[in-house]
C-alpha positions in Angstrom: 68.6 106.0 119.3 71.9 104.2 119.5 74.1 103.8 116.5 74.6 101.0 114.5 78.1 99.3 115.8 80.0 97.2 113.4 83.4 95.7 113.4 85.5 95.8 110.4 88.3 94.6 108.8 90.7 95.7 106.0 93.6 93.8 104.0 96.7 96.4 103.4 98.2 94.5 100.8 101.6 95.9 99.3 103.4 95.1 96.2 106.8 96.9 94.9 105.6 100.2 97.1 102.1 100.3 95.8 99.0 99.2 98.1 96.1 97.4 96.1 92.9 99.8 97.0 89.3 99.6 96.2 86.9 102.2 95.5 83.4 102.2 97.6 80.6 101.7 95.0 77.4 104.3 94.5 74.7 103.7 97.0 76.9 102.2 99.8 78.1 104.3 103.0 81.3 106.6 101.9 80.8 105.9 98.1 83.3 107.1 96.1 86.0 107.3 98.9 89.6 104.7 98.8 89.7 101.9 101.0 92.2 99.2 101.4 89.6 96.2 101.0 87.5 94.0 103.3 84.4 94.4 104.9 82.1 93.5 108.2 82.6 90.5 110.1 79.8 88.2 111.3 78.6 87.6 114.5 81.0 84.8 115.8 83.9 85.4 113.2 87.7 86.0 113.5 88.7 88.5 112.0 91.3 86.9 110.1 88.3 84.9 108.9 86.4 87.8 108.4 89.2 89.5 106.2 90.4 86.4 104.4 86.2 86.0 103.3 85.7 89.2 102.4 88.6 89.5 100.1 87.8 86.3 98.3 84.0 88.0 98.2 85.4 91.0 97.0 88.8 90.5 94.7 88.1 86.7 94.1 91.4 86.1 95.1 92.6 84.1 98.2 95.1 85.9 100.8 97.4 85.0 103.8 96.1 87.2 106.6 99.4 88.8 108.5 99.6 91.0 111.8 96.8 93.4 112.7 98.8 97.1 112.1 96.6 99.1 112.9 93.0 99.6 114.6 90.5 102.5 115.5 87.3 102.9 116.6 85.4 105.5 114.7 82.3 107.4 115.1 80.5 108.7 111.9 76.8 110.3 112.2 74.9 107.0 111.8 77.1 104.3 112.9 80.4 103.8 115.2 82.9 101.5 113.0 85.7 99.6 114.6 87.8 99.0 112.0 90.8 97.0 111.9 94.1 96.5 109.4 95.9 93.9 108.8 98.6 93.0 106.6 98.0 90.6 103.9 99.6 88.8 101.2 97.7 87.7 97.9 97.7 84.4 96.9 96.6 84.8 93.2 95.4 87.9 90.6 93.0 89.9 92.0 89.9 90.9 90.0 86.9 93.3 91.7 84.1 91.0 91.7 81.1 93.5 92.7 81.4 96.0 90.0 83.9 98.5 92.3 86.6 99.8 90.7 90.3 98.9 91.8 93.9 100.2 91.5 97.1 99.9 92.9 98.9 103.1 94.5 102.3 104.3 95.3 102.7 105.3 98.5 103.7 108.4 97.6 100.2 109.4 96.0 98.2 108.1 98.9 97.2 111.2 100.3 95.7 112.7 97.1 92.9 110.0 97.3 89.7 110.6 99.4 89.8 107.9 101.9 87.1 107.8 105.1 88.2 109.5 108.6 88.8 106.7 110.0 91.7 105.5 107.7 93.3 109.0 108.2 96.1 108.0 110.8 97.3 104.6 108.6 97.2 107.0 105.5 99.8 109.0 107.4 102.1 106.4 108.8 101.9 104.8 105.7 102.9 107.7 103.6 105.5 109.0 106.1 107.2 104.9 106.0 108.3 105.5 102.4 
């Protein structure tokens, strides 16, 4: 059986050295672990597209999509994600719009959080930046 393969993108958006991070809700792959939001893209979507949909989905809140930082392709037990980051700028408040909870974090706490193995490497260059 071949695992599922989706391609995903992620908004790391910073304000005054904290990063705006959403928590994965019960009943979804990785509950309860950090992730800087976003989500799959569609068959036939950017992913600037992708991102700039998922966060108004997501956060309510449109955002200028920036430079792609950071990619990786990883493979959990039942799926292989390819997950890509890019740096984003809100243009408005954001507000979690599917019941997730949401916080913004310095970068100095960044590693206590649980975040998935893929975001592992970006965790580190992001804490090591500050």
């Amino acid at each position: 059986m071949t695992a599922e393969h989706l391609v995903v993108t992620a908004a790391v958006i910073e304000e005054d050295d904290r990063f705006l991070l959403t928590r994965r809700p019960r009943g979804t792959h990785l509950e309860g672990f950090w992730e800087f939001p976003g989500g799959k893209c569609d068959e036939g979507e950017s992913l600037a597209d992708c991102l700039a949909r998922e966060i108004d989905e997501e956060l309510g809140c449109p955002v200028a999509v920036g430079a792609e930082i950071y990619s990786i392709t990883h493979t959990y037990p039942e799926r292989v994600v390819e997950l890509h980051f890019f740096t984003c700028t809100l243009a408005g408040a954001p507000h979690p719009r599917l019941g997730q909870e949401m916080r913004w974090v310095a970068r100095r706490e960044l590693r206590t959080l649980n975040f998935p193995e893929a975001d592992a490497e970006l965790i580190a260059r992001l804490s090591a930046a500050g």
